[in-house]
C-alpha positions in Angstrom: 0.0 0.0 0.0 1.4 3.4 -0.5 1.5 6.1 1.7 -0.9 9.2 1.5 -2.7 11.1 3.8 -6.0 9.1 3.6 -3.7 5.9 4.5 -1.9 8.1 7.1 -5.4 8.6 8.6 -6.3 4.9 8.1 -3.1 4.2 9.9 -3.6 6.2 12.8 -7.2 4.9 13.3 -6.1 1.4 13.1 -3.5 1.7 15.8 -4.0 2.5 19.4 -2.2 4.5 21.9 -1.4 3.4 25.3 0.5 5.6 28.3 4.2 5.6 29.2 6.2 7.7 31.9 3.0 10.2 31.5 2.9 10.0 27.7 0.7 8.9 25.4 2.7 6.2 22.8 0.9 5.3 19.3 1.0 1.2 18.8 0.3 -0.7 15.8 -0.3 -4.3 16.1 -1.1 -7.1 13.7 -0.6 -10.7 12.7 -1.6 -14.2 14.3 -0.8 -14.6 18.0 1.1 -17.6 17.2 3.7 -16.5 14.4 7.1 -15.5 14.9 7.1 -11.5 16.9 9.3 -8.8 15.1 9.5 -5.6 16.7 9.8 -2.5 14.2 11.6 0.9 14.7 11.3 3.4 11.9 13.6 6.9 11.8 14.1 10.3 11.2 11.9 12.6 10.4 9.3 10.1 10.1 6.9 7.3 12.0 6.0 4.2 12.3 3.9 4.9 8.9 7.4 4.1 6.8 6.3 0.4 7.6 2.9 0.8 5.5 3.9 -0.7 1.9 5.4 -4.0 3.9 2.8 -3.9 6.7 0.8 -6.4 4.8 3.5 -8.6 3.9 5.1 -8.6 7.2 1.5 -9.4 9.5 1.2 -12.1 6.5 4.0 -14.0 8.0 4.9 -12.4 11.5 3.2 -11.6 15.2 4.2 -7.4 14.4 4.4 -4.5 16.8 5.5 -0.8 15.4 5.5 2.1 17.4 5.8 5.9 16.8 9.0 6.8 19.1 8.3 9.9 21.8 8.5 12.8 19.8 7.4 11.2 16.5 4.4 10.9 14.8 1.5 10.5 16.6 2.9 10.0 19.9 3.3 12.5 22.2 6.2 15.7 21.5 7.0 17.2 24.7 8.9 20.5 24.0 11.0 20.7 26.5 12.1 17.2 26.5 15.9 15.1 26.6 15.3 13.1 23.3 17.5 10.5 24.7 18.1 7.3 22.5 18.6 5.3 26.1 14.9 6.4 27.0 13.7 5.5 23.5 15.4 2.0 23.8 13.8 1.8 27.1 10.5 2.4 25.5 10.9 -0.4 23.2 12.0 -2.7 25.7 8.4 -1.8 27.5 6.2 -2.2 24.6 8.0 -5.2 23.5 7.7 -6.9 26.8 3.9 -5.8 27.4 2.5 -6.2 23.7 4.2 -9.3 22.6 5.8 -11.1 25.3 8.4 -13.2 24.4 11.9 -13.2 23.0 11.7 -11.2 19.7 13.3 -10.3 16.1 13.9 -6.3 15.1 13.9 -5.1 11.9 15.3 -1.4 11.9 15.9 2.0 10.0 17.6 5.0 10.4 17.4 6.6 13.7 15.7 3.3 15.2 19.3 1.2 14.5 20.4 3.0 17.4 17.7 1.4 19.8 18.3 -1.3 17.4 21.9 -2.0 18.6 20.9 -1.1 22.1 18.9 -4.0 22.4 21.1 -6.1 21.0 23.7 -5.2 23.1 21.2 -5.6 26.2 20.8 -9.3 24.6 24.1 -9.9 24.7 24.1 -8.5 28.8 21.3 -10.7 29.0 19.7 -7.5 31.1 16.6 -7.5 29.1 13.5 -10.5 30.1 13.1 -10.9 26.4 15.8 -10.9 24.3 16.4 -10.3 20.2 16.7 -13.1 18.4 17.9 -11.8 15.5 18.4 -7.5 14.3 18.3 -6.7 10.1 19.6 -2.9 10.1 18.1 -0.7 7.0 19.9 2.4 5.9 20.9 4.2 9.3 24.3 5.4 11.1 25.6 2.1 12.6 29.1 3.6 12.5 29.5 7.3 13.3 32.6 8.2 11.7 30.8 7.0 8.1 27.7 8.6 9.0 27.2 11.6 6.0 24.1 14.0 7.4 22.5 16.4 5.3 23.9 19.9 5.7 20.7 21.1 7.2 21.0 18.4 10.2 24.3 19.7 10.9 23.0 23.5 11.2 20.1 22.1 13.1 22.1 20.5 15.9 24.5 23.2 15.6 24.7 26.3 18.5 21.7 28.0 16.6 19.8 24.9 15.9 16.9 26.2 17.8 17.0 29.5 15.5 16.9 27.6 12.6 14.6 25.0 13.2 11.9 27.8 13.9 12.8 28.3 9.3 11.7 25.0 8.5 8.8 24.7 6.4 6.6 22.6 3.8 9.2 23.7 0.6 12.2 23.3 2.8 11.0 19.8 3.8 10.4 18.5 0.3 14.2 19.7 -0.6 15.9 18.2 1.8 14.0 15.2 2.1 13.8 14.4 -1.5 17.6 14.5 -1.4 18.0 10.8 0.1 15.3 8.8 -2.0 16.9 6.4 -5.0 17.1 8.9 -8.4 14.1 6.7 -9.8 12.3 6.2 -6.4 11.6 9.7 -5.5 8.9 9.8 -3.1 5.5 11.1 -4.3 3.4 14.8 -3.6 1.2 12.8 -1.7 3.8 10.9 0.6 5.5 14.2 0.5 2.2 15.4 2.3 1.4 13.0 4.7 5.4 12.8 5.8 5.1 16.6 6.5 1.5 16.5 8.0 2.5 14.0 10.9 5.9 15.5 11.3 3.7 18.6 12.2 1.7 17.2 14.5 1.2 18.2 18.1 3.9 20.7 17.0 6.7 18.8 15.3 8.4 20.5 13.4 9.4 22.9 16.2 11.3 20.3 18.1 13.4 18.5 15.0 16.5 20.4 16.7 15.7 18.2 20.0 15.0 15.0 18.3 18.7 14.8 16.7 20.1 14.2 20.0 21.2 11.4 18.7 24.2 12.2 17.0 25.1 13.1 20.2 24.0 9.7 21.6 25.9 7.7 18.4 29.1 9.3 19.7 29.1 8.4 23.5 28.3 5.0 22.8 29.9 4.6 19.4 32.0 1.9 20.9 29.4 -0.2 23.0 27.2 -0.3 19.8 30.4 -0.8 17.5 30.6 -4.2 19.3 27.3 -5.2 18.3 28.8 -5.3 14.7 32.2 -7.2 15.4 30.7 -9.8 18.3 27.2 -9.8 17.8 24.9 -12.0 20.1 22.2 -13.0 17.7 22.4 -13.3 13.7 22.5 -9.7 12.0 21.8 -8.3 8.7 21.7 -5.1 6.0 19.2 -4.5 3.9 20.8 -1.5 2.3 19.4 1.5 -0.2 23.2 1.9 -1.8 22.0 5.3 -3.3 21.5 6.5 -0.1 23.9 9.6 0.6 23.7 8.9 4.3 24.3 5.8 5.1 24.5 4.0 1.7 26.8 1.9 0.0 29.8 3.4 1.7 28.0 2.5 4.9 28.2 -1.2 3.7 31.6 -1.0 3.2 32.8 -0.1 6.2 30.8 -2.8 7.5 32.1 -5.2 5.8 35.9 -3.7 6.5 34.8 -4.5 10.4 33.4 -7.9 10.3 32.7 -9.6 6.7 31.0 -12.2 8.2 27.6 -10.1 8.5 25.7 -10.7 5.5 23.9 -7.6 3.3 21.8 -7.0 0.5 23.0 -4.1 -1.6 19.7 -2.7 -3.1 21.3 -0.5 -5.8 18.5 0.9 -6.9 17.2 2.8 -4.3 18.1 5.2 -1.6 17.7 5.9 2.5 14.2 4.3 2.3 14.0 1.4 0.6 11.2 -0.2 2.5 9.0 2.7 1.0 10.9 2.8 -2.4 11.1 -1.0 -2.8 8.9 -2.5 -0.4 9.5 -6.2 -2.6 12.9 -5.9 -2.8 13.3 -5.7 1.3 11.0 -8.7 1.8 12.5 -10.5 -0.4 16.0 -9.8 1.1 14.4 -9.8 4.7 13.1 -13.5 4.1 16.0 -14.9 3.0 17.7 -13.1 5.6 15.3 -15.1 7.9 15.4 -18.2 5.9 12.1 -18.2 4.8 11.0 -18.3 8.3 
């Protein structure tokens, strides 16, 4: 299915919301009780809506829980909130312990592979009740120092990031945004629209400054999550959009430079969102990942 306002709407009605340290958390659930759980964590600027065109697909075959993370989409923004990527892992832990209840696979993008490694270095602590069985990483910054962000994320978590944020608009959106996508998979007006819509609700768009804490976060705990790459605990994955100018191809690389035993499908055809750009082509590679399973 592809993204839109009206499916954004359908989306949000479908889900629920459920409370958290005082917030309110939108949850979507789906798929038999019995199949295999996979937890989902979606990125930056976005929501849990970037699982849409594999939802189907995914609930087809898994037990699936997705969540907006505090700050994003329709969950609650607080403005004068720590965006902490500890707190957001914490989350995760909570909603994965309460909605599905068992030990559990992640599949991951962008600013959720940070939560993504936390949990698989909690695994490998054993400090978690439920623990990842296995973790397949989409395009995100799994190793700072290859981590390329667009000029206006660097301004925006700069000294006058609060300024700045305050310029950010519809236009400047589209821009920016359409900078990452695949050169054939640009993203649509009306994803365009419902991407900017959610991003604006409860107020947003003011706090984007806030929400890229975690650069911040990548650095302090560049080499705890590093390890989750050389020893990991549990089987791991790419799925990668090489086109991506974040965290593409060269992204891969320097994976593979630091442990070539992790397996990855280069998508070459697409860019920083390849679940919404080729929504086949990451099932495909996420089942064989998973073995057919």
């Amino acid at each position: 299915m592809k993204i839109t306002p009206q499916s954004a709407a359908q989306w949000r009605q479908d889900g629920q919301f459920v409370e958290w340290n005082g917030h309110r958390i939108f949850v979507r659930t789906g798929g038999d009780d019995s199949a295999p759980p996979l937890l989902l964590l979606h990125g930056f600027p976005t929501s849990s809506l970037d699982w849409l065109p594999i939802w189907a697909d995914l609930t087809a075959r898994y037990r699936v829980l997705a969540f907006d993370f505090l700050g994003f989409g329709y969950s609650d923004k607080p403005k004068d909130h720590r965006y902490d990527v500890m707190e957001q892992t914490d989350l995760a832990v909570h909603l994965a312990a309460t909605l599905l209840g068992a030990d559990f696979h992640i599949l991951v993008h962008d600013y959720g592979v940070s939560p993504g490694q936390e949990l698989v270095a909690r695994t490998g602590e054993g400090s978690m009740a439920h623990r990842v069985l296995s973790a397949a990483f989409l395009n995100g910054g799994l190793i700072p120092a290859h981590h390329r962000p667009l000029r206006i994320q660097k301004l925006l978590v700069g000294p006058f990031g609060g300024l700045i944020v305050r310029l950010l608009n519809r236009k400047r959106f589209i821009t920016n945004f359409s900078k990452i996508f695949g050169r054939d998979t640009p993203p649509s007006a009306a994803e365009l629209d419902a991407y900017w819509s959610i991003i604006c609700e409860k107020g947003g768009n003011r706090i984007q400054h806030k929400l890229l804490h975690y650069f911040a976060d990548r650095r302090v705990h560049a080499a705890r999550w590093e390890a989750t790459l050389t020893g990991p605990p549990c089987p791991i994955a790419l799925i990668n959009g090489t086109q991506d100018p974040i965290s593409g191809g060269h992204l891969v690389d320097a994976v593979a430079a630091l442990n070539p035993e992790i397996p990855a499908w280069r998508l070459d055809h697409l860019g920083h969102y390849p679940q919404t750009e080729g929504a086949a082509d990451v099932m495909a590679a996420y089942a064989e990942f998973r073995g057919g399973v």
